[in-house]
C-alpha positions in Angstrom: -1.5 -28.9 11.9 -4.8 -26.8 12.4 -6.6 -27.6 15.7 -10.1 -28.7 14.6 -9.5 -27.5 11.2 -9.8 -23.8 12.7 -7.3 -21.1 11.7 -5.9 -18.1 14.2 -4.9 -15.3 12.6 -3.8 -12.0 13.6 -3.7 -8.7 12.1 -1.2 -6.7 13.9 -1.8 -2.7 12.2 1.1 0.2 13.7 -1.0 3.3 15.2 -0.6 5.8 13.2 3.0 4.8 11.9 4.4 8.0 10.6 3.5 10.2 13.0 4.4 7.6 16.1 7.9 7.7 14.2 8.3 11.2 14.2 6.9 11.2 18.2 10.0 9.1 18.7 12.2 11.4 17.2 11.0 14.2 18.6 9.2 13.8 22.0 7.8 17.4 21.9 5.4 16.7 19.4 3.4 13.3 21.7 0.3 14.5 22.4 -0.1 17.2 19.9 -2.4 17.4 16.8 0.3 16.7 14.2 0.2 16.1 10.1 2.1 14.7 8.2 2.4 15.5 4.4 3.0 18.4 1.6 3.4 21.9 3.3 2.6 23.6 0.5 -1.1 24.9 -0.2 -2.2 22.1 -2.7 -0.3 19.4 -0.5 -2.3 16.7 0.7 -2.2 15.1 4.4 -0.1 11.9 4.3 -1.3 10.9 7.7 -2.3 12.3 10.9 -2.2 12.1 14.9 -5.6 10.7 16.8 -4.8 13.8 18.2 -5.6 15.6 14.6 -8.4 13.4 14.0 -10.6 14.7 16.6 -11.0 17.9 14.3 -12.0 15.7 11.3 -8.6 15.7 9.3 -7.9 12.4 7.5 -5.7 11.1 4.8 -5.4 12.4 1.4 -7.5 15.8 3.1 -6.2 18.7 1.7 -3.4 20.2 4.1 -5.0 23.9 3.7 -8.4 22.4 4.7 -6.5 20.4 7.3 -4.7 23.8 8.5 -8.4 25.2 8.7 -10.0 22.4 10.7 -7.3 22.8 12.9 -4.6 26.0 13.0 -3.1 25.2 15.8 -2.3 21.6 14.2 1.6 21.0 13.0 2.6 20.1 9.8 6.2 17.9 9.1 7.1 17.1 5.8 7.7 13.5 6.9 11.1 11.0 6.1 10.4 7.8 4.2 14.0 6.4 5.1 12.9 6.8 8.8 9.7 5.1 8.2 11.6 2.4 6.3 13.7 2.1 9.0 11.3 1.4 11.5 9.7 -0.7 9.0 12.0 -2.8 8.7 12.5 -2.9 12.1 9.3 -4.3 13.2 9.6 -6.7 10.7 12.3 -8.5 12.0 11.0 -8.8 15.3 7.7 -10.0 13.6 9.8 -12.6 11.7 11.8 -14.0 14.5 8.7 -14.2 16.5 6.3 -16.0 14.1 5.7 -19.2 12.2 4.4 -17.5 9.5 3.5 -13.6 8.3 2.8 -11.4 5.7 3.5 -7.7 5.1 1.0 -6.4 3.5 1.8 -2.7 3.6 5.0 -1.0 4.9 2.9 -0.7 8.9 0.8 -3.7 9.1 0.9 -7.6 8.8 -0.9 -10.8 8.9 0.5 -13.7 11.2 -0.6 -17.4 10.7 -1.1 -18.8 14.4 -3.0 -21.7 13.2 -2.1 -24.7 15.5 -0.3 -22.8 18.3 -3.2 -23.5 20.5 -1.4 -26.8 21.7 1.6 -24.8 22.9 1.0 -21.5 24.1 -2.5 -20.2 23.0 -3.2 -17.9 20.5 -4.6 -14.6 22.4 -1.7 -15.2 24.8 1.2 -15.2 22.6 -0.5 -12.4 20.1 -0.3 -10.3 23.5 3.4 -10.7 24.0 4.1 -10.3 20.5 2.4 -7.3 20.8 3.8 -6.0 24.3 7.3 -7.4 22.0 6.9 -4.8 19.3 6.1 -1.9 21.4 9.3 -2.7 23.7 11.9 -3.4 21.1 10.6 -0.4 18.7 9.0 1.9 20.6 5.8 2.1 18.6 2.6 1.5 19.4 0.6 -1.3 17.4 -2.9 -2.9 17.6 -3.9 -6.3 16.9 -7.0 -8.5 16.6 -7.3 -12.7 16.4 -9.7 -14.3 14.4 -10.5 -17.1 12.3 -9.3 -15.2 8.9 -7.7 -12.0 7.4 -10.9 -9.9 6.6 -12.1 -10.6 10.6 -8.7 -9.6 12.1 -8.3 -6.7 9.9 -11.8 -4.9 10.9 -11.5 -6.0 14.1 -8.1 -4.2 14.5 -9.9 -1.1 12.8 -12.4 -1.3 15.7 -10.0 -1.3 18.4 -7.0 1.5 17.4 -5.3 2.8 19.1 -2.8 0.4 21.2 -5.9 -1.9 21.4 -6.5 -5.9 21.2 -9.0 -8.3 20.5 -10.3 -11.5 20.1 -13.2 -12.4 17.9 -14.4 -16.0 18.6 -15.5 -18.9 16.3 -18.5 -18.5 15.2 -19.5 -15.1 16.2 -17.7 -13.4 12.5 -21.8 -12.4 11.4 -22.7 -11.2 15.1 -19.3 -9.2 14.9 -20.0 -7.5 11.6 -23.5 -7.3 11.8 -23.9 -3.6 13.4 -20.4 -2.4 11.5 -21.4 0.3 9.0 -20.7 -1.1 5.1 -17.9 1.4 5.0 -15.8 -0.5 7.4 -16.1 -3.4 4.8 -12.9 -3.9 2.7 -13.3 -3.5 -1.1 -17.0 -1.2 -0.8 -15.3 2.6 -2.1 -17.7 5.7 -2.2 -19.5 4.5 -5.4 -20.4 1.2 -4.4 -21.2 2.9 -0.8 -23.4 5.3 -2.6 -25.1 2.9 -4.7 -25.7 0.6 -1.5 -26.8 3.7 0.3 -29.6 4.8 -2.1 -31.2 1.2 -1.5 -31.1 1.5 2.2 -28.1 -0.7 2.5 -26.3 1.0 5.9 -25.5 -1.9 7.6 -23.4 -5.1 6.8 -26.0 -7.0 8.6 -28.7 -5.3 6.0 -25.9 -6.3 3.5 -25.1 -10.0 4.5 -29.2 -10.6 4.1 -29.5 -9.7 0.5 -29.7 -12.6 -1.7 -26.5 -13.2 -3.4 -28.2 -13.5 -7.0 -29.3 -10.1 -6.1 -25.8 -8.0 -5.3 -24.5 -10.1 -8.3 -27.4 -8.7 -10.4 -26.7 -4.8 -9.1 -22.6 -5.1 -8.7 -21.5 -7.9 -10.9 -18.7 -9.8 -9.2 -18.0 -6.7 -6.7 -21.7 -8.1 -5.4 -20.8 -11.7 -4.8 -17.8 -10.9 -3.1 -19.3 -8.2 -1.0 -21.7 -10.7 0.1 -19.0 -13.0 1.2 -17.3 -10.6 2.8 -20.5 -9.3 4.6 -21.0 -13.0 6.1 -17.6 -12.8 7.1 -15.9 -15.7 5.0 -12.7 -15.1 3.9 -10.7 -18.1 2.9 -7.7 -15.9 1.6 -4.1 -17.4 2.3 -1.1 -15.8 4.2 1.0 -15.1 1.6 4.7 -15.8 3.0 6.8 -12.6 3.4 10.0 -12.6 1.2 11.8 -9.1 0.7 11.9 -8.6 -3.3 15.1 -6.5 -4.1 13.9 -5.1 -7.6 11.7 -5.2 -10.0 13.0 -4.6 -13.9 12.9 -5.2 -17.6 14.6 -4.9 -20.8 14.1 -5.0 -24.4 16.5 -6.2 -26.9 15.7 -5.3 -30.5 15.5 -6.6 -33.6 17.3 -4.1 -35.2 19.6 -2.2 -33.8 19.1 1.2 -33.9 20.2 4.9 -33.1 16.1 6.6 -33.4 16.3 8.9 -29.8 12.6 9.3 -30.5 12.2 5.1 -30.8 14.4 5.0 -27.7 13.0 7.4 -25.4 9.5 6.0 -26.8 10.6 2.9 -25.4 12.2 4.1 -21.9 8.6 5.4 -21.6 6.8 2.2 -22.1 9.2 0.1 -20.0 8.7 2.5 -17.5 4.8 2.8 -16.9 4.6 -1.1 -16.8 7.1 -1.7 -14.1 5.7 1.5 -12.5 2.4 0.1 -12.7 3.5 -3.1 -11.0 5.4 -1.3 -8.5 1.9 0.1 -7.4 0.0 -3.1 -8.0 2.2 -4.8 -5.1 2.0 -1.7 -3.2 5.5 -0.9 -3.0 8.3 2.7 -3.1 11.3 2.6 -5.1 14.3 4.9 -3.8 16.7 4.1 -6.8 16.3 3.7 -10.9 18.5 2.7 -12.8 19.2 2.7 -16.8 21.1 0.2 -18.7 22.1 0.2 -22.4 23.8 -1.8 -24.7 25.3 -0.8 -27.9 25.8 -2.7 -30.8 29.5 -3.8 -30.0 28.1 -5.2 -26.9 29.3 -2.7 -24.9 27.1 -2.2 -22.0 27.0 1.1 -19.8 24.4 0.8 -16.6 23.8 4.5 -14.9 21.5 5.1 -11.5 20.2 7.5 -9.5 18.9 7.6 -5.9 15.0 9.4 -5.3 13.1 10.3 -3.0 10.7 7.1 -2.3 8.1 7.2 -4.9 5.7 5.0 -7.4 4.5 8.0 -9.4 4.9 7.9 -13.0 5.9 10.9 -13.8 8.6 10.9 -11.2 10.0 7.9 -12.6 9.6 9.1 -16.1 11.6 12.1 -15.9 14.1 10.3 -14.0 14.7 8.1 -16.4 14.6 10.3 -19.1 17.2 12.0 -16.9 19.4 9.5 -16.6 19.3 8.3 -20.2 20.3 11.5 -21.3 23.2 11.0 -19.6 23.9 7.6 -20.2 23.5 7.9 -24.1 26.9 9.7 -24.9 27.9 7.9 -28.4 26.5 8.2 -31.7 26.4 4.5 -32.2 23.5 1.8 -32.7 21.5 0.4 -29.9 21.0 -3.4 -29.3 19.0 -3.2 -25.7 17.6 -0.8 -23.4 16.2 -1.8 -19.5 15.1 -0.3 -16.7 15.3 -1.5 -12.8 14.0 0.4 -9.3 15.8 -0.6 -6.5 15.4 -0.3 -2.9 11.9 -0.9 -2.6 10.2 -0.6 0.4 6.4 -1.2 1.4 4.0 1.7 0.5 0.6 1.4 -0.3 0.7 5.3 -1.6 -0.2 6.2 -4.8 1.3 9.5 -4.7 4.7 11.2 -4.4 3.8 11.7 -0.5 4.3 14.8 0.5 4.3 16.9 -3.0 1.3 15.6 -5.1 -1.8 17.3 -5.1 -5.6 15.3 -4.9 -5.8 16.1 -8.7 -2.6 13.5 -9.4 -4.1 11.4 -6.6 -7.0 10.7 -8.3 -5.6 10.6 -11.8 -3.4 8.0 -10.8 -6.1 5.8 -9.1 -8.1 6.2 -12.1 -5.4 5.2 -14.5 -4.8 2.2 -12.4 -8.4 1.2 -11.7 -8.5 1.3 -15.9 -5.5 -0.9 -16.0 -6.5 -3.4 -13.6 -10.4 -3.9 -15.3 -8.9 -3.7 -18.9 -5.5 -4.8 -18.9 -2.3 -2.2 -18.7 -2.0 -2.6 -22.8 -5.2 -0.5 -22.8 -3.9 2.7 -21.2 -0.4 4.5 -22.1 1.2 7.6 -23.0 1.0 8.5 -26.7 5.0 8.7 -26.4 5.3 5.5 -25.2 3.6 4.0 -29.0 6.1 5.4 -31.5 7.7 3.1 -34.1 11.6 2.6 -34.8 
């Protein structure tokens, strides 16, 4: 029950996860400016130490401009199982510690304290959980308390790294107020620009303009900017469970033995699933193929990747394994796909490999999806006819 219909919670965000996981591993490399990504010259920077950020490198930064802002700065390929790992790891201790939690990316969650006011207070047990976390896992994590998710989670922003804080009732304007409209969730670089040009620097500025108004310039963006910019935010905690897979299958009408139909097929099943995978901001280590032929046999073939959501990745791997699978010239009743071993990942990108070109293609191809719907957007391949 909710103490005066008020509710506490907490955004607990891991400081600078990969690179705190590789400090663990290695001890040598605390204190140093460290990056973590693609070593090659069109890499980009997966993440970076505090240490590395005092030069101006940041995420999704070009590693050779990184390397210039900063020679002396080291460069590790990183290891998704690690992170995983440790992932997972924190998530346990979050889950036996909490009423109620979600993970919204594979380093940071959002805990429902609502009501533990009458047993322990909130800031008090959000500082043991904290003090919890960084005993049982070694890594560092920040956290802020407020009366929703959009508070907690600029808050933590504002106080990393291995920081805390407490914004009270009431005070959500007065706390955003001064905040630059980049630290606002949901404003990118062309809303920020377009903000910008009107003299809209502030989220105070922001929060004052008439809602018609930022409707009238943004469309819905502008109504829920202002929202956000008076600091309601009446978003649930949506309850943690670990989803094992995501797939799909398609059985045919007609049975049939057209490679070109097939692979046509493979291709299509393949960008939705992939395209969901990203949506819910998750990695898949393992795809796996199934067929079934037109005697009912069924033959089911996987492979183990690195941890990816990348399209292309996942379509040559399936194409891959297909290949293999497909070894009889005999009519085909069904083909699915499934990616297993998912893990948290908000990364559009094979992490350490892709360049800022496939970056932003990808974000453009899902940004298209998500306005349009994912029918609107696919490979010419994926079209053909049996």
């Amino acid at each position: 029950m909710l103490i005066d219909g008020k509710r506490h919670i907490a955004h607990f965000d891991l400081d600078a996860f990969f690179v705190s996981v590789e400090c663990l591993k290695n001890s040598r490399l605390k204190g140093k400016p460290l990056i973590v990504g693609g070593s090659g010259d069109r890499g980009v920077v997966a993440a970076c130490s505090y240490e590395a950020r005092r030069f101006g490198i940041h995420s999704a930064m070009p590693v050779r401009l990184a390397r210039r802002l900063c020679p002396e700065a080291l460069v590790i390929r990183g290891d998704m199982e690690s992170y995983s790992k440790y992932s997972r790891l924190v998530t346990d201790i979050i889950r036996d510690n909490t009423p109620l939690f979600e993970k919204a990316s594979i380093d940071e969650f959002y805990i429902d304290l609502s009501g533990m006011d009458k047993f322990f207070g909130c800031s008090r047990y959000a500082g043991e959980l904290k003090k919890k976390v960084l005993k049982e896992s070694g890594l560092p994590i920040s956290y802020a308390l407020a009366s929703n998710k959009l508070i907690s989670k600029v808050a933590t922003n504002e106080v990393k790294p291995n920081g805390q804080l407490e914004i009270p009732f009431g005070q959500e304007k007065s706390f955003l107020a001064p905040l630059t409209i980049g630290k606002l969730p949901g404003i990118g670089k062309e809303t920020a620009y377009k903000l910008v040009r009107r003299g809209v620097e502030t989220i105070k500025t922001l929060s004052d303009i008439p809602i018609e108004m930022l409707e009238t310039m943004l469309g819905k963006t502008g109504v829920d900017l202002w929202r956000k910019a008076n600091g309601l935010d009446d978003s649930p905690i949506v309850p943690y469970r670990e989803q094992k897979s995501i797939s799909t299958e398609q059985t045919f009408q007609t049975d049939t033995i057209n490679l070109k139909f097939l692979h046509a097929q493979l291709v299509r099943m393949t960008e939705s699933i992939g395209f969901e995978l990203r949506s819910q901001d998750r990695l898949t280590g393992c795809v796996t193929v199934k067929l079934r032929y037109s005697n009912f046999d069924t033959v089911v073939k996987q492979k183990t990747i690195d941890f990816t959501n990348s399209d292309h990745i996942l379509l040559q791997t399936a194409r891959e394994i297909f290949n293999k699978l497909y070894d009889r010239r005999m009519l085909v009743r069904l083909v699915g796909i499934r990616f297993t071993r998912l893990i948290p990942g908000n990364y559009q990108i094979k992490l350490y490999e892709d360049t800022q070109e496939n970056i932003r293609l990808y974000q453009s191809i899902d940004s298209i999806k998500r306005r349009y719907g994912e029918g609107l957007l696919v490979r010419a391949v994926g079209v053909k006819k049996a």
